[in-house]
N, C-alpha and C positions, 0 to 999 in steps of 0.2 A: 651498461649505464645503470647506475641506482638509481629507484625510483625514492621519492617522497618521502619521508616516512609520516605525515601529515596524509596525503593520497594514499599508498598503504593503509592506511587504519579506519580513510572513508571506504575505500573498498568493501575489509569484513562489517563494516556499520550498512554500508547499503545491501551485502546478501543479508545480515540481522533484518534489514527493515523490507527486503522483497520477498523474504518467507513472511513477516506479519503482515504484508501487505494480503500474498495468500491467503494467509490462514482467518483472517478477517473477512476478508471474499469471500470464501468457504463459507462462514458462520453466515455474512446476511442472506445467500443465497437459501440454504437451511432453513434460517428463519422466516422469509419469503415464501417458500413453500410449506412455512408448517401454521403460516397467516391465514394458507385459504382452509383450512380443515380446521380451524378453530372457531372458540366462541367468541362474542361478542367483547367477553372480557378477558380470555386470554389473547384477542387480537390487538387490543392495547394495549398490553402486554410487549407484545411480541415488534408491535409498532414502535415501539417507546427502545427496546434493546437496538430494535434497527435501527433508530435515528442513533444513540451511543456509537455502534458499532460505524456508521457513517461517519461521524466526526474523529472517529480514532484512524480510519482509513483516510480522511484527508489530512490529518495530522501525520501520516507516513507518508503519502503523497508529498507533503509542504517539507518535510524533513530531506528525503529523495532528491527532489528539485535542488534545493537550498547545496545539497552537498554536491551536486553537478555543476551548480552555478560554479560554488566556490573551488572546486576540482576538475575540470573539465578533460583529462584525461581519460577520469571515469564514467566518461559516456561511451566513448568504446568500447567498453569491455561490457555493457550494460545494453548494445545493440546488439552482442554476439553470443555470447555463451550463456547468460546468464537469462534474455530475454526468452526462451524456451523454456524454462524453468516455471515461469509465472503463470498461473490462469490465466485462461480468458477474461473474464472479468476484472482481474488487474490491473489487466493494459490497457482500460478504456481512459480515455484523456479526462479530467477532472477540469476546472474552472482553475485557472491558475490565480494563486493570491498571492501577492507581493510580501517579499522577504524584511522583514526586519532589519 
């Protein structure tokens, strides 16, 4: 059977967006612990990047969703091989916001 080729291309978009979803995770974590060792003014600083880095993480989160709704083959393959790949912290469930 051929798949998609619509489905195919959400596929490599969704590893593209579960390595940023990582790599994102990684930073605010980072930044969380480099909150409690600072000053007063570089922790607003650091607070201000975290909130950024937060809305770019649910912004991969709503992208994510959005291409499972619309491809739901690609949720299979996103319970099995691919969901070990992700930090901990990735995989925590987010508030679900309604698609466009």
């Amino acid at each position: 059977m051929v798949e998609n080729p619509g489905a195919a291309q959400a596929r490599l978009l969704l590893g593209a967006l579960h390595e940023q979803v990582a790599a994102i995770s990684h930073k605010i974590e980072k930044a969380e612990r480099r909150d409690h060792r600072t000053s007063t003014r570089g922790a607003v600083h650091d607070r201000r990047q975290q909130s950024e880095l937060r809305r770019d993480l649910y912004e991969a989160h709503r992208l994510i969703d959005g291409l499972h709704h619309r491809y739901p083959e690609t949720l299979a393959a996103r319970r099995g091989e691919n969901a070990r790949q992700v930090l901990p912290a990735a995989r925590t469930r987010l508030p679900h916001r309604k698609l466009n």
